[in-house]
Every structure is written in C-alpha cells, then in structure tokens.
FIZA-603662 format. One record per residue (C-alpha): x, y, z; residue in one letter. Coordinates in steps of 0.1 Angstrom, whole numbers, plus 5000, padded with zeros to 4 digits. Example, Ala and Ser with C-alpha at 12.3 -4.5 7.8 and 13.67 -1.06 7.14 Angstrom:
residues 2
512349555078A 513749895071S 
END
This chain:
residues 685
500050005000X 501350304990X 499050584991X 499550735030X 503350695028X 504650965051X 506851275043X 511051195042X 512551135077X 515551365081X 518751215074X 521751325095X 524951325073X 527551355107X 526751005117X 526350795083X 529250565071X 529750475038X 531550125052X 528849945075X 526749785043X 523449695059X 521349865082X 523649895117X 521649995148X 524050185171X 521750245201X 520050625185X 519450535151X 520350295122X 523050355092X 521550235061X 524150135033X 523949944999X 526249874975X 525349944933X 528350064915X 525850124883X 522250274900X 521750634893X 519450684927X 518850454954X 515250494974X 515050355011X 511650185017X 510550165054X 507549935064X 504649915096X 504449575113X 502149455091X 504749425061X 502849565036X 502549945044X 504850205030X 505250425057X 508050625041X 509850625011X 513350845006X 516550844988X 519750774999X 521551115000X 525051055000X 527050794975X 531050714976X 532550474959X 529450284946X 527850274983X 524950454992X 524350525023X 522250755050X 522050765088X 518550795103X 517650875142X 515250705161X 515150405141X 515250135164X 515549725161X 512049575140X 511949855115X 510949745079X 512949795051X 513549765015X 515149894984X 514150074950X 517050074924X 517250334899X 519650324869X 519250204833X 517449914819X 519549784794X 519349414794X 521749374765X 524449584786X 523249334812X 521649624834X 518449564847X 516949844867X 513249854879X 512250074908X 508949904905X 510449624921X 511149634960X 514649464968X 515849264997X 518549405014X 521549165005X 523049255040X 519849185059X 520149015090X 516748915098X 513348905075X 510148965078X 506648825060X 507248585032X 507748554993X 504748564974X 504748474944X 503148684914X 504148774883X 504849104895X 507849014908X 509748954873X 511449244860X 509749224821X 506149084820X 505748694820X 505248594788X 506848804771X 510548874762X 512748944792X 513749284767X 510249424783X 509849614810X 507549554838X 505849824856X 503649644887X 504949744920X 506649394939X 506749544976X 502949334988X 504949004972X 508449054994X 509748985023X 511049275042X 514549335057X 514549365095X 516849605118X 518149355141X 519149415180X 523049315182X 522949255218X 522348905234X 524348735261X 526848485250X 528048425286X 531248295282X 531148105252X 533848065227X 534747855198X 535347505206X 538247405179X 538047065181X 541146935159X 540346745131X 542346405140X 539646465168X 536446565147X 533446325139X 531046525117X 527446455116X 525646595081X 521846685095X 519046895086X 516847135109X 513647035106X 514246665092X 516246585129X 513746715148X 510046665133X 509346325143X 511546345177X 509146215204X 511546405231X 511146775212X 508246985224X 505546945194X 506247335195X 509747325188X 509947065162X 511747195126X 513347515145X 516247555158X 515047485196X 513747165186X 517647095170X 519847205206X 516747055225X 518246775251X 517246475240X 518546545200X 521946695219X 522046365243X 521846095211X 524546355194X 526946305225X 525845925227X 527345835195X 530246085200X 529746345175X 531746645180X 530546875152X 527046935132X 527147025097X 523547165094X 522147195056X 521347515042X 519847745072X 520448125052X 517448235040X 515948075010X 513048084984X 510647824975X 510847744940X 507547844919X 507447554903X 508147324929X 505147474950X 502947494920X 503547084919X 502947074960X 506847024962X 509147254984X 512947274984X 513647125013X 517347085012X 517747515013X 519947534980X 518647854967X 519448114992X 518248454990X 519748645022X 523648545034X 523148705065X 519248625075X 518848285089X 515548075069X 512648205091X 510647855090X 513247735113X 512847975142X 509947935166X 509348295173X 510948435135X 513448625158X 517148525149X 518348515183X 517048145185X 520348015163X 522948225184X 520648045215X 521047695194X 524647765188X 525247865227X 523747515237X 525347325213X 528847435223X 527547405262X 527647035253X 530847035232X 529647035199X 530347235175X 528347405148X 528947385107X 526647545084X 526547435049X 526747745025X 525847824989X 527548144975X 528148034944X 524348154926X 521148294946X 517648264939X 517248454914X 517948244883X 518848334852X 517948654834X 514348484827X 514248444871X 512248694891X 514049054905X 514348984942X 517449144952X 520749124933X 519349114901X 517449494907X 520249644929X 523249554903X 522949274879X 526349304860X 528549364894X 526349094916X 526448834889X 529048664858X 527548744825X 528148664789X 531348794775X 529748784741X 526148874754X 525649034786X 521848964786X 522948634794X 524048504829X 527148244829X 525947984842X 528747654860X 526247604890X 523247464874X 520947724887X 520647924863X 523448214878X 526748244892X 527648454916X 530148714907X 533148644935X 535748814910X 533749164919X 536049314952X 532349454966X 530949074962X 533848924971X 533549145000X 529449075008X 530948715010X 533548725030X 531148975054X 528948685053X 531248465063X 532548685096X 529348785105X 527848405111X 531648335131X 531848685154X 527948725158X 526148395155X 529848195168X 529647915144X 532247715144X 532647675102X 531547645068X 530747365040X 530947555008X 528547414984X 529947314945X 533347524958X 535247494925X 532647804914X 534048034940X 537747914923X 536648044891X 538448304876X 539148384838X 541548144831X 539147854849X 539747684883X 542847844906X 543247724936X 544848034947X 542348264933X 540648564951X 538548384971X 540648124986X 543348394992X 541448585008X 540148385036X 543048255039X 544248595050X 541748675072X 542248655110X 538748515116X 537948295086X 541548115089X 540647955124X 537247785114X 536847525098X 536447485061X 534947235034X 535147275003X 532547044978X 535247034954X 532947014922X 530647224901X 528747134867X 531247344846X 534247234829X 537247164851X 534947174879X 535746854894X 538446944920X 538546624943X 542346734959X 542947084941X 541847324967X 544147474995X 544947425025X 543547475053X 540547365030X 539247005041X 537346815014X 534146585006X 535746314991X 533246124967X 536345884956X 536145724993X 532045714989X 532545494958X 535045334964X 534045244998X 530645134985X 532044874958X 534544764981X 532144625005X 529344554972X 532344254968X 533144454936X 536944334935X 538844664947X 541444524970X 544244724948X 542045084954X 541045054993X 544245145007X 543945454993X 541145545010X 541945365044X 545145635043X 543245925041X 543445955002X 547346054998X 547346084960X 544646344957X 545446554990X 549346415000X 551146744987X 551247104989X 552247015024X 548546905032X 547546665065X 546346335065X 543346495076X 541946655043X 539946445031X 536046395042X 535646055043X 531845935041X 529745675022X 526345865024X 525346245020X 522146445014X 522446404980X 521646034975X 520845704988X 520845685022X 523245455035X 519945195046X 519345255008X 522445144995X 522244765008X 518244795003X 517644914966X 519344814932X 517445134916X 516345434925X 513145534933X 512345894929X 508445884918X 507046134944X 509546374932X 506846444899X 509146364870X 508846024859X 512145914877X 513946064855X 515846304881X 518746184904X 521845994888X 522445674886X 525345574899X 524545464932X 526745194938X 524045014956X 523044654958X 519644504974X 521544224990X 518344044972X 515144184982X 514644514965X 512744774995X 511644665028X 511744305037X 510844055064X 513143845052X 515543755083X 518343665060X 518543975036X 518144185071X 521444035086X 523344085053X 522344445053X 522944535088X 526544375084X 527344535054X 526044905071X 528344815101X 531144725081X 530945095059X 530545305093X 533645125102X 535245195073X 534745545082X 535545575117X 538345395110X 540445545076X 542445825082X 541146145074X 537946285090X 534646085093X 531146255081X 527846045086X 524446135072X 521646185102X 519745885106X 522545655089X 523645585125X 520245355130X 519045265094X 516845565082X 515745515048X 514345725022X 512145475005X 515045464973X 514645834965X 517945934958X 517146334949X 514846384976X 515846774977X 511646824973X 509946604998X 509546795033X 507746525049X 508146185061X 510146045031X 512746295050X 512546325078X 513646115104X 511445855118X 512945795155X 509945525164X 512245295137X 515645345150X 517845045150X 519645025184X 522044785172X 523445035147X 523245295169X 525545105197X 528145025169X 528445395159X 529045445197X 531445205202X 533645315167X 533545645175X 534545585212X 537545355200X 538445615171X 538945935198X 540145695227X 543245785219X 544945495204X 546345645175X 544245585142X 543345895131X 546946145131X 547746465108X 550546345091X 549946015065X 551445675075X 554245565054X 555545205048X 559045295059X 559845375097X 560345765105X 561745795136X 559446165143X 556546265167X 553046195150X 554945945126X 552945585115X 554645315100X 551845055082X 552444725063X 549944565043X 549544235052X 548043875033X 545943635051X 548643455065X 549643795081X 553143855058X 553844135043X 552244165012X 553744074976X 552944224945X 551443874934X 548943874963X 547144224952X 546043984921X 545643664940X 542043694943X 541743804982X 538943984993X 540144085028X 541844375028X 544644375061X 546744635074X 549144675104X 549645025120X 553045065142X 552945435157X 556145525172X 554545585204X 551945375218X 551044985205X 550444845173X 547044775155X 545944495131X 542844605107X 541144365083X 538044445061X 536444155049X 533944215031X 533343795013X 532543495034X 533943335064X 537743395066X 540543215088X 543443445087X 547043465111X 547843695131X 551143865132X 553943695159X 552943885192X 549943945220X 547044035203X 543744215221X 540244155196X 539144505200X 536644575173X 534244305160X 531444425137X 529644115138X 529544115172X 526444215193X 528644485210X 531444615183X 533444695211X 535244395225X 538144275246X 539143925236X 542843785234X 543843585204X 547343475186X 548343315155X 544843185134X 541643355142X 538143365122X 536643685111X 533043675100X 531743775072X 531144135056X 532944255090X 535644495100X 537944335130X 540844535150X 543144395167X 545844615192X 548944495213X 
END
C-alpha cells in the first residue's frame, strides 16, 4: 500500500558511514548502506508491522564509491525495510533496473513476511521477452529486511576448535532431525530449539559426535514451480539472504534462537557447521524473478556473457553464478562469512559446488581471490572449512585441488568404499582410502586429515538405501524418475525395499556396520548422514531435495539400536586415543618423528604383502599400524564369506568386531583366528 506513505524522515549526514553495508543499529538510530556501482538513485523503503504498508519512502542522500548510504535517528530494532534501484534498463548491457520492484536488502540480517509469488515480481512481463519492462509494484509480494538488535548474552562461550584428528561430523537437517522426535516439544519441532533440545543433543553426545554440519539454514525461496506441483525445496539450495537465517526454522521468527542453538550446542561440546551456497542465489537466470541482486546491480552481483551480457554464465546449474571476481561481492561474502563466526559463533563452513568460488578467467585456481582471501583473514582462517570440490562446469571436478586449510568431501572414498564392501573386486583401490586418500590430498604440504571421508550424503541414497535398493526410486519427486543419477553403487542384497526376510536383514545390517567402520576407522575425518547411525531410509529416493515430509524426515519410532551401539562404540574406540586417526599420513618405511605411523599391508597369513597377492584373488583387505609411540593395530576388512586368517607373531587384544552384538570387544587371540563375514575386526597389542 502506498498511498498514505509519510513525508522523508531527516537524514543526518554527521553519523552515516559509507563502510557498514546493511542497516547497523548503534543504540540512536540505524545507518543504512547498499552497494550498486551502476544505480543512478537508490530509494530507502520503510514498512509498519504488518509488512505491507509504506510508511516512508526516501533516497539515499549520500554515495562514495558505489555505496549508498544514510543515517536515520530514532530508528530502532523491528523496523521494515527495503530497496528501489534506479539506473538504466539495458538488458543487452546486462543492466536491469526497475524501481517498480522492491529489493531485499543483501545485508539483511533478519526477515520479515514471506515471498509471494506473482508475476509482479519479474522484471519484464511473464510471457513475454525478458527485453520488456514491467511496471507492477513487487513490495505486497516481498519479504521485508529487518533491523536487528545486536545484543544477546553469549556468557562465556567461545569456539570450541575441536582438531580434526579429533572431529566426527554429523551431516543433518533442521527440521528433518527434529519433526518426528518424540523427546522435542511438538512446538519446537523443525526450528532451531527443537535441533539444541536435550534429547537430540544427548543421542549426538551418545554416539560421539563432536560437530553438526547443518544443511542450508540462510534464507531461502521456494521454487514456483516446485510449489505449483505441491513440492518444496527442502534441502535450502537456493538462498536469497547470506546473512538472515530461513525463518521456517525459528519458533518465534526472531534470529536470536540460532545464536541460543549455537550457545547450547557448544555448552555440550559440539560444534556447529553450516552448509553454504554462495556460488548462485535465487534469482535464476535472466528469465528468474528480481528479488534482490538482480534489481540492485545485475552486471556487478552476477558473471555474465562475455559475448552477450543479457545472458547470465551459468557453471552452477541454477541458472546464475555468483560474481566472486567483483572486490564488493567478494566482500558481501567474506562479510557473510565473519558475520555467522563473530555474531552467530559458528564454528565453520561447508561451501556448496566450491570449485565455482575458484573460478576466475582462466578456469579453476586454487589460489584465486577467494581462497586467498580467507586464507588471510584473521577470523575465517581459524574455522573450519569444506570445500565440495565440484561444480557442473568444465574443470569443475576438484577432488584434491583446493588449498589448505580447506578439508574436502571426498566422493572417491564414497565409491570406492561402497564397491568395496558390494564384493566388487577393489582390493588394489582401498588402501587408498583407508590412508586418508594421499594421491589426491598428499602434497602442497596438506595433512592426513583432508579428506572427508563418508559413504552417504544428502544428496543420494541413504546408507539403509544402498544395501536395500538396486534402483532408485524417485516417483514422488513428479518427474517420471527421471531425476537423480544413477550411479548409486548400491545393491539390494536380494530383496529390493523393505523386507521381512531374516536373511536379507542380517546381510544388510552387516554390510552398514562394516561401511560405518570403514569410516571411523580410515584416516582422514569421518562424516555420517543423520539417521545412517540406526538405518533411516528414504524409500529409494535418491534426489529427495523436494519431499518435506516423512520420506525425509527422520522417523525415530524405527531406530535400530543395534546400529546405533556400533556407531558408539567406533566412535568411542576412534577418539580413545589409540592412535588411528593422526595429521600426518602413514608411510611403509619407519620415520623415527613425533606423530609418525609406519603401516604394512598384510596377506591372510599375516606377511607382508607381495605384489602377486594384490591379484591373488583375496577379498580381505589387512593392514598393520606401528605408531612410534603407543602399541600396534591389526585391521582387516572382509567384506566375502567366512575367513581364517593369522595373526602377526605377538599378543593380540580383539578390540573391534562388527559382527558382534557389542562392536566393542576385549578378547585375546594369537596366531589363526576367524573373522565373520562382511565385518571389519581390530586387533591392538
């Protein structure tokens, strides 16, 4: 509504500062700043509490440098805001300015109301070329940007650092954790009080997690045409706002529930990892919808077309890519970044298809802009950091090529992993990633502790659904099964789906126990998907990015204890300090330094392996570990039938038995001993 909107407020130029983008409360008033290197005029929009009335609408008065920027008294913490963008509307210059359209703040740290969609908020008019312009004002369709209260009591609460020899991710989402969690107040459940509630934090601490990697939590839009199908994207991959947390997962929409979560989470030493996507937004390509970047400077926000500018330049798959070689977005990102670590005290970041934020004009550097600059920064360096090393452009798989102190998801140990135990013959590739990887990540004088070792992720089978399905099974997603890939690396282990079957249920629990172990126990760091710790399943959809609702979200009336007491007992054995998991990679020859590992692979008769027994046929895969300090260990990974194999000369202690009822064990046992089938056994002495 705009026909009451009330005269300009009075802008006092001795307090505004061109280099505090957003809208900074300082106690008498809020600095308002935006950056658009190409507008001609930049309005300030304020709102009522009801989101939809203009109270006030006034320019920007002062501009250096590209930023605009004004100082207002008196306006306090729940003020309304939002932006109109004047400047030229030249699509094929790749300018496309519409004051019509009311912009989101890209600082914003909180939101208000929702998107709704209508055609009015799209730049041209729907249906016709994206060359057109559209008049309809967007504001009654937006959210609106919030001026946020900094203050809230932290206590004495701090980072945790948990070293990564030390670290034991656990890749979970919000509201999937928490909305069938019989222990969460009904309330609570999908927010962020339902995730730090006691009884999720008591299962996390049971099974010896140390850090949560939470899926996308920054503000994001629904797709149109997902809700037009009665879909929603439910993973978060289309983020809108880098600063605002997603307002569906706060009980009272107020943002100091995460730095509340966060408080709690660390309270119980866990850390806190937010998975981020800054390499596109929302907003599509140039046929997408003018929500914020787009209006306020689409050829500085976003790459475009060297040979057409009405094009975006698209690696991500979106549709857009954001433009990280810009110093202002570079910037906004790296702002981003700080803000969640010195404000909201995560404790890291999982950057999401991370070869796009390597991109520069020559293709993938690893010590481009981005990189470097984190890498510099007194605050980013300390976190932690992920990289998905992958996008969808060329030269945009990356598995090894980022730098340190960059960690990495490592999809080579997923597969691997999966067609090891899937009795798929790779004997000569396991060792690999049982080491931690060393040919992709052993250089640039990187640790042992780069790569991301896991066997199930989001974006996939479950692990359940590995050993439960041959296919996928992505019907309820609407298109025909057609979406998700293919290569799954699964096998049904003979009954494909659920099954009564007693028979096909011990083979699969086996084989689970024996990938978690496979995990827990390679060197590197370990990442689980929620729910693999007790069999979650999502019915064979391997894509299920649109299903909020029970395909995803975790049913904790079918946990499998069983599982759940193995992951306990690996993870327990794994940070119990007896040496498996160091910074520096084990080597076959003895190096007398601190933090060293000798290893020796070993044949069934427990010698030292020749080159004629990697082709011999064996299926077990053996290793001994001789740390320079403390005992020895003895690892085999069996993954065919029945095996009698010797043990090295010496006293041996049966540690870890993954076909036992309790993986944790304590047996003594010399020279030849039985493993069981599709089982991981340690030894120590």
């Amino acid at each position: 509504m705009r026909d009451e909107i009330s005269p300009a407020l009075d802008f006092d130029p001795a307090n505004a500062r061109p280099h505090r983008l957003g809208a900074e409360y300082d106690g008498e008033g809020t600095n308002f700043a935006l950056f658009s290197e190409n507008a001609t005029r930049v309005e300030l929009c304020l709102f009522g509490p009801d989101d939809k009335t203009e109270t006030h609408r006034m320019d920007l008065p002062a501009m250096e440098g590209g930023i605009w920027f004004g100082w207002l008294p008196g306006i306090r913490p729940g003020q309304r805001y939002g932006y109109r963008v004047h400047g030229p509307q030249a699509p094929e210059e790749g300018h496309r300015f519409n004051p019509a359209k009311l912009l989101l703040d890209p600082y914003a740290r909180e939101l208000s109301g929702w998107l709704d969609w209508d055609d009015a908020l799209f730049g041209y008019t729907i249906g016709q070329s994206d060359l057109d312009f559209d008049p309809r004002d967007s504001a009654p369709f937006m959210p609106k940007a919030v001026v946020t209260d900094p203050d809230f009591d932290w206590e004495s609460d701090a980072a945790l650092r948990h070293p990564w020899e030390k670290t034991f991710i656990y890749e979970a989402h919000v509201k999937g954790l928490t909305m069938r969690h019989p222990g969460v107040v009904a309330a609570d459940r999908g927010t962020f009080r339902g995730l730090a509630s006691q009884p999720v934090i008591d299962h996390l601490k049971r099974i010896g997690v140390t850090t949560i990697e939470l899926l996308p939590v920054q503000s994001f839009v629904q797709d149109r045409h997902l809700q037009e199908k009665g879909l929603s994207n439910y993973w978060g991959y289309n983020t809108l706002s880098f600063f605002a947390p997603y307002r569906r997962y706060l009980a009272t929409g107020e943002m100091r529930e995460v730095k509340e979560a966060v408080k709690r989470f660390h309270a119980n030493g866990i850390e806190v990892i937010l998975d981020v996507v800054y390499n596109h937004t929302a907003e599509g390509n140039e046929m997408g919808p003018t929500l914020s970047f787009r209006g306020i400077d689409n050829a500085a926000y976003y790459v475009l077309s060297p040979e057409n500018p009405r094009h975006c330049f698209d690696v991500t798959g979106t549709g857009n890519t954001v433009n990280v070689a810009h110093p202002m977005v570079l910037r906004m990102l790296l702002d981003s970044l700080r803000y969640w670590v010195e404000v909201m005290h995560v404790d890291g970041f999982r950057f999401d298809l991370a070869s796009t934020l390597g991109r520069e004009a020559t293709g993938f550097e690893r010590e481009g802009a981005f990189f470097a600059a984190i890498r510099q920064d007194p605050v980013l360096a300390g976190v932690k950091l992920i990289a998905e090393p992958w996008d969808v452009g060329e030269g945009g798989y990356q598995v090894g090529g980022f730098p340190w102190p960059f960690r990495e998801w490592n999809d080579k140990f997923r597969d691997d992993t999966r067609g090891f135990w899937r009795r798929d013959g790779l004997l000569q590739a396991m060792p690999q990633r049982i080491l931690g990887s060393p040919v992709q990540f052993a250089h640039s004088d990187r640790p042992a502790t780069s790569s991301i070792n896991f066997v199930a992720a989001h974006d996939g089978f479950t692990l359940w659904d590995t050993v439960s399905f041959n296919d996928k099974h992505n019907d309820a997603n609407g298109e025909d099964n057609r979406d998700g890939h293919d290569h799954n690396v699964s096998h049904n282990l003979g009954a494909e789906g659920p099954t009564e079957d007693d028979g096909v249920l011990e083979a699969r629990r086996r084989r689970v126990k024996a990938m978690l172990a496979t995990v827990l126990l390679a060197q590197g760091v370990p990442m689980i998907l929620s729910g693999d710790e007790h069999g979650r399943s999502q019915g064979g959809n391997n894509n299920a990015y649109a299903q909020d609702n029970e395909i995803s979200w975790t049913d904790w009336e079918a946990v499998d204890d069983t599982l759940v007491a193995a992951v306990a007992d690996l993870a327990q054995f794994r940070m119990a300090g007896d040496g498996i998991s160091r910074s520096r990679f084990a080597g076959e020859e003895e190096v007398d330094e601190p933090g060293a590992m000798r290893l020796t692979w070993l044949n069934t008769q427990g010698a030292p392996m020749e080159e004629g027994d990697w082709h011999s046929g064996q299926e077990c895969l053996m290793v001994r570990f001789d740390p320079i300090e403390g005992g020895s260990l003895v690892m085999a990974f069996n993954p065919g039938d029945d095996l009698v194999l010797t043990l090295p000369e010496g006293d041996w202690i049966r540690r870890i038995d993954t076909v036992a009822e309790r993986v944790a064990c304590s047996v003594p046992e010399q020279g030849e001993v039985r493993v069981g089938w599709q089982s991981v056994t340690v030894w120590a002495m």
